[in-house]
C-alpha positions in Angstrom: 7.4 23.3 -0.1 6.2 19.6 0.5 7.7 18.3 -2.3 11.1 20.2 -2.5 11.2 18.0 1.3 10.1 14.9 -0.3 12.3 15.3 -2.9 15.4 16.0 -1.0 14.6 12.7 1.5 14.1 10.6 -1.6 17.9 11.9 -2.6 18.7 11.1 0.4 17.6 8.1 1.2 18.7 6.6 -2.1 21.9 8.6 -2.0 23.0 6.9 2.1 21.5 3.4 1.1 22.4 3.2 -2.0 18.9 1.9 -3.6 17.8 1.1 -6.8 14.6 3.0 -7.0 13.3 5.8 -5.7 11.1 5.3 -2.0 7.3 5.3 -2.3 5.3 7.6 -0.6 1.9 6.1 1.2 -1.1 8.6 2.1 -4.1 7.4 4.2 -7.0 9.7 3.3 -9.4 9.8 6.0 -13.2 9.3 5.5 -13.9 13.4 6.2 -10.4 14.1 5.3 -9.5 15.6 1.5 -6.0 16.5 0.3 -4.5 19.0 -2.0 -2.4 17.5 -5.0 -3.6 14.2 -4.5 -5.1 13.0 -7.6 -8.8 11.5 -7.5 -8.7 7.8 -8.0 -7.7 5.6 -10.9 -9.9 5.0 -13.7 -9.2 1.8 -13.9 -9.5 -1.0 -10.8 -5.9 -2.0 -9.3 -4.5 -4.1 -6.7 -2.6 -2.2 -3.8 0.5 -4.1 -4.9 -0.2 -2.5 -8.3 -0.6 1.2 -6.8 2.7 0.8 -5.6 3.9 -0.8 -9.0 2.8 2.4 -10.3 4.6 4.3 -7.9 7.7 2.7 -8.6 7.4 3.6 -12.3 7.1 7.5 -11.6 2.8 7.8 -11.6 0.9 9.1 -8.6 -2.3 7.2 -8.1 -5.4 6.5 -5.6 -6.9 3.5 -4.4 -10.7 3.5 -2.6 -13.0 1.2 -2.0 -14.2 1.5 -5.3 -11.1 0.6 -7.6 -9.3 -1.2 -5.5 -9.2 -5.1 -6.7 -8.0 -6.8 -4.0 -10.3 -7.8 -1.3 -7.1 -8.7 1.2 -6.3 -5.2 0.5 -9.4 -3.6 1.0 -10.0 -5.2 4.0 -6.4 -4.6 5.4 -6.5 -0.8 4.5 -9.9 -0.6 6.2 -11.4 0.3 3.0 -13.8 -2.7 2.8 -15.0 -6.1 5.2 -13.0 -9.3 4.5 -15.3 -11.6 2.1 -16.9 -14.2 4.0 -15.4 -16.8 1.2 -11.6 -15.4 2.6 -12.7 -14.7 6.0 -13.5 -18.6 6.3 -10.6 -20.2 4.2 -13.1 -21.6 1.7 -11.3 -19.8 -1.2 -7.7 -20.3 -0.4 -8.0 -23.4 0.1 -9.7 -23.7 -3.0 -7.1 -22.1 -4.9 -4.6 -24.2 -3.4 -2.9 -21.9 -1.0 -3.9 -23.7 1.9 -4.1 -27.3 2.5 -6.9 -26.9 5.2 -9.5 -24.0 5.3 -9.1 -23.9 8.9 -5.5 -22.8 8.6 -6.5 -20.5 5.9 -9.0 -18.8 8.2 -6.9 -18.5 10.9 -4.3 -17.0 9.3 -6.7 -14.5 7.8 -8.1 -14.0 11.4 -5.0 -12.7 12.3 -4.1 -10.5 9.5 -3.7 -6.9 10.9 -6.5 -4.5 9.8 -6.8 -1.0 9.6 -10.2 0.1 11.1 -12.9 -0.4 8.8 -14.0 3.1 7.6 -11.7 5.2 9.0 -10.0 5.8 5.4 -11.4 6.6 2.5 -8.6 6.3 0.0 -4.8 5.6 -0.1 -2.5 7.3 -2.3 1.0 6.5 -3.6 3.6 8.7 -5.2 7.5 8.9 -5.9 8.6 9.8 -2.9 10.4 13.1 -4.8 7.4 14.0 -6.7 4.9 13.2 -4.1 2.8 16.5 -3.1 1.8 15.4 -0.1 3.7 14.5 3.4 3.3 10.9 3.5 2.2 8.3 6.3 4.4 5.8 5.3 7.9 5.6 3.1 8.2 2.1 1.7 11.9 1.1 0.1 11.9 -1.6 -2.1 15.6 -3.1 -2.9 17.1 -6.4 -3.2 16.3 -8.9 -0.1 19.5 -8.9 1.1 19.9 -4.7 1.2 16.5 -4.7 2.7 17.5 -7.0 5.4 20.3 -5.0 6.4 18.4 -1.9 6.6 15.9 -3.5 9.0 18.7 -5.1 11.1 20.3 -1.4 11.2 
């Protein structure tokens, strides 16, 4: 039943705003929590902007603390504690995103956070073949279609 739902808002969606691919479906799995049809986690590690790459391409996939490859990420999804090395700047400065590690830092003192533990995994499907009923619908188009949509 789920997914005849999903599928039909997915139609929908694309059909009234015209996209070019299909809307992603976004589960948060909760620590305790377990859900039918969503698969256990990739073999293989993957940022979260990946898990969504796959999405777009037609796979369902999971993320947890234990494949996912981005520490940003992990720590954003609650998943996993910001590294001291990115909590502090020291690393993007040193890769030459920041010009000072105090900007750095307080830019990742502000980044918003999911709380720490109270997910276990996050999941990401086709919206019209995802199984479950999502948290979150992302839409990715063209920059100018997707500032439209948030001005509507």
């Amino acid at each position: 039943m789920m997914q005849t739902e999903n599928a039909q808002a997915s139609a929908s969606l694309k059909e009234t705003l015209n996209l070019k691919w299909s809307p992603i479906a976004v589960k948060l799995i909760e620590e305790n929590g377990h859900l039918e049809n969503i698969p256990s986690e990739s073999s293989k590690k993957l940022r979260y902007c990946q898990l969504l790459m796959e999405a777009k391409k037609g796979k369902t996939a999971t993320l947890s603390k234990e494949n996912i490859s981005c520490p940003a990420a992990a720590a954003a999804l609650g998943l996993l504690p910001l590294p001291e090395k990115i909590s502090s700047g020291e690393m993007l400065k040193t890769l030459g995103l920041f010009e000072a590690r105090e900007a750095a830092a307080r830019t990742m003192a502000q980044m918003p956070r999911l709380t720490l533990g109270k997910f276990h995994s996050v999941a990401a499907a086709p919206l019209e073949d995802a199984k479950f009923s999502p948290d979150v619908v992302l839409i990715e188009d063209k920059p100018e279609k997707i500032m439209w949509i948030n001005l509507a």
